[in-house]
C-alpha positions as a Markdown table, in Angstrom:
| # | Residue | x | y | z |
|---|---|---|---|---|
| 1 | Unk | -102.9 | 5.3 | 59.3 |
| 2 | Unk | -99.6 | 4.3 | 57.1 |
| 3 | Unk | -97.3 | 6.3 | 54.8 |
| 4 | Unk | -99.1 | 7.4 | 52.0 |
| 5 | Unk | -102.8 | 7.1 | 53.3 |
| 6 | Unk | -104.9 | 10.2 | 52.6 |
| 7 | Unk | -107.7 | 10.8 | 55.0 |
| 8 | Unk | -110.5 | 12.3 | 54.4 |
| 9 | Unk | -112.3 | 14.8 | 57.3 |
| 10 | Unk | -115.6 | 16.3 | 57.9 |
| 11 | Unk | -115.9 | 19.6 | 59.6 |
| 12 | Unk | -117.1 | 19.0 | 63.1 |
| 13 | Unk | -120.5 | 19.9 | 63.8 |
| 14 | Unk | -120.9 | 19.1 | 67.2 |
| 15 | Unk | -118.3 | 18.2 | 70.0 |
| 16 | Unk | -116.3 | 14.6 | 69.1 |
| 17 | Unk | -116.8 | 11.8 | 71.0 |
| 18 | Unk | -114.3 | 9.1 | 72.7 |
| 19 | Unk | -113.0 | 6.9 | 70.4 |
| 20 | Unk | -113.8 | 8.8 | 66.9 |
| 21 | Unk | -110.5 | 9.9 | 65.1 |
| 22 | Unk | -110.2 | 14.0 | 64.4 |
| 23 | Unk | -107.7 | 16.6 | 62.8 |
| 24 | Unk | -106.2 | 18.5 | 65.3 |
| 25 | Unk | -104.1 | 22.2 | 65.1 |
| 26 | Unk | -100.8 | 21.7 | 67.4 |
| 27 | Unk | -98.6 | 24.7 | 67.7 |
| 28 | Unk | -96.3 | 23.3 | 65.0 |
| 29 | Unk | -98.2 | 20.6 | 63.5 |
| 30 | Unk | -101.9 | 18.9 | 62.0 |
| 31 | Unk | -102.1 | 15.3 | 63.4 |
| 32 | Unk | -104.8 | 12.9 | 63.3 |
| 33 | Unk | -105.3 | 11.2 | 66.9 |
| 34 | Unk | -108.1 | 9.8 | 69.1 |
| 35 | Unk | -110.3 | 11.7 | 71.1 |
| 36 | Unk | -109.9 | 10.1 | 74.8 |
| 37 | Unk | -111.9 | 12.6 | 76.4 |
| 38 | Unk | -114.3 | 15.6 | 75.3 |
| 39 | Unk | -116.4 | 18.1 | 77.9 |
| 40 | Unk | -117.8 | 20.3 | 75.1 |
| 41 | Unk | -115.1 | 22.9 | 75.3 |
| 42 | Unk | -111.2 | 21.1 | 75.7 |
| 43 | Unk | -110.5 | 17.6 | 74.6 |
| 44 | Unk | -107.7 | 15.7 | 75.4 |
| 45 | Unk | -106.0 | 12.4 | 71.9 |
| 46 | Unk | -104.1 | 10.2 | 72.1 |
| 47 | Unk | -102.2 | 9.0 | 68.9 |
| 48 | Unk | -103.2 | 5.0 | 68.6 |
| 49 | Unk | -99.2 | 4.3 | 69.0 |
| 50 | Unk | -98.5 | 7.1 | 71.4 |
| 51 | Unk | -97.2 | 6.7 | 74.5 |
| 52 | Unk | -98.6 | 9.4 | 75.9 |
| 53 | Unk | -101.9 | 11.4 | 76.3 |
| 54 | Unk | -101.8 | 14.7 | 74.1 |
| 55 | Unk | -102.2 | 18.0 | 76.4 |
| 56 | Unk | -105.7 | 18.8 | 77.0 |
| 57 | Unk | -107.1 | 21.1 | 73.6 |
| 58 | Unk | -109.8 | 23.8 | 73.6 |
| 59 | Unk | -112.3 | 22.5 | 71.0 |
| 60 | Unk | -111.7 | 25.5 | 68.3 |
| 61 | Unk | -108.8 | 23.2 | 67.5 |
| 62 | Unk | -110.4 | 20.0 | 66.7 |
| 63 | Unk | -110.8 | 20.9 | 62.8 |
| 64 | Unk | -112.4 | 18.2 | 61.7 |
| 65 | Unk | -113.4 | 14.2 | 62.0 |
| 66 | Unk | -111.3 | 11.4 | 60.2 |
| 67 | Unk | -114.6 | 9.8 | 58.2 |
| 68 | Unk | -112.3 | 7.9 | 55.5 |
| 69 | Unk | -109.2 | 6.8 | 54.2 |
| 70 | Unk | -107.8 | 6.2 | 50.4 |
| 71 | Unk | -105.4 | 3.7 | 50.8 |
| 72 | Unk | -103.7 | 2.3 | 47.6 |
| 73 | Unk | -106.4 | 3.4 | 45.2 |
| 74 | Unk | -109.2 | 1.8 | 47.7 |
| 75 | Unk | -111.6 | 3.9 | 49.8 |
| 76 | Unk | -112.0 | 2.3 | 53.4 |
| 77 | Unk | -114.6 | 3.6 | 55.4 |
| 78 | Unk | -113.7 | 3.9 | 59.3 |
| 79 | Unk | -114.5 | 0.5 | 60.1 |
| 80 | Unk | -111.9 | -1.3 | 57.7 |
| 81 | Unk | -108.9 | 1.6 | 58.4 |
| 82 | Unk | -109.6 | 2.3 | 62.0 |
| 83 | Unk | -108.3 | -0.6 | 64.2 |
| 84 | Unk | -106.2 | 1.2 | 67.5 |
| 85 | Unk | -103.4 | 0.9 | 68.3 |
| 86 | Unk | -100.7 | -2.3 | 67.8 |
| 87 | Unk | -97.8 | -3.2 | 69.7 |
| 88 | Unk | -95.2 | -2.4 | 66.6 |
| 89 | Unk | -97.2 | 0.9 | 65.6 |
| 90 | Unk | -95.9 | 1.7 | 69.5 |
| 91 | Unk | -92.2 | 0.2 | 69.0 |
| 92 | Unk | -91.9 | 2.6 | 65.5 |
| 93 | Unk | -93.0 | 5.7 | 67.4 |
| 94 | Unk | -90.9 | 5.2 | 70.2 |
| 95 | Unk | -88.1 | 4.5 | 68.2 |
| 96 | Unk | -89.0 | 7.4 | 65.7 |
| 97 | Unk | -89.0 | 9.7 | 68.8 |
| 98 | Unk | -85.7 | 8.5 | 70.1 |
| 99 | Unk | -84.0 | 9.0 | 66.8 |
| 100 | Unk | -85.4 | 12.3 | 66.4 |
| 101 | Unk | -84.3 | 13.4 | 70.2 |
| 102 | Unk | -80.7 | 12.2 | 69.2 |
| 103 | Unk | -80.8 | 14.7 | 66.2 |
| 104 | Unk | -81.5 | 17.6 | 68.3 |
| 105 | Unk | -85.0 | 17.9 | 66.6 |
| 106 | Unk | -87.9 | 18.4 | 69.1 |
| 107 | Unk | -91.5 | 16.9 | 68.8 |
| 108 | Unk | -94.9 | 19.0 | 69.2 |
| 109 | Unk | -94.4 | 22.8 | 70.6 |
């Protein structure tokens, strides 16, 4: 997703699958990441420009599924938004997290 993208979610109504794109409760925060793995009762995302795999989380915190995006006035259905990760998406995080670090502010509790 970019800045200013609104997503639109679907309440789960069974388990998501690898690869589909899902709300998520963190302690401290919502995020939208991929599903890498689910066995019906913990899954474990991974943000497309992560570098990392998310802790495993119990599926009552999946909230819902990433169907759509409205993107500059235009509706784009997963296919045209959802395209993985990219090599600069990965360079802006890690540099994102670095800057933050050097504040003092901490990521996901």
């Amino acid at each position: 997703m970019r800045a200013g993208d609104v997503a639109e979610v679907e309440p789960l109504v069974e388990a998501p699958r690898p690869g589909e794109v899902v709300l998520a409760r963190f302690e401290s925060s919502l995020v939208l990441h991929r599903v890498r793995w689910c066995d019906g009762s913990v899954c474990a995302l991974r943000g497309d420009n992560g570098g990392a795999e998310d802790p495993p989380l119990p599926l009552f915190r999946i909230l819902g599924r990433a169907r759509r995006v409205r993107r500059g006035g235009a509706l784009l259905d997963v296919e045209r938004w959802d395209v993985g990760p990219r090599l600069v998406g990965r360079w802006r995080a890690t540099v994102k997290r670095q800057v933050a670090a050097w504040l003092g502010r901490t990521g996901r509790a």
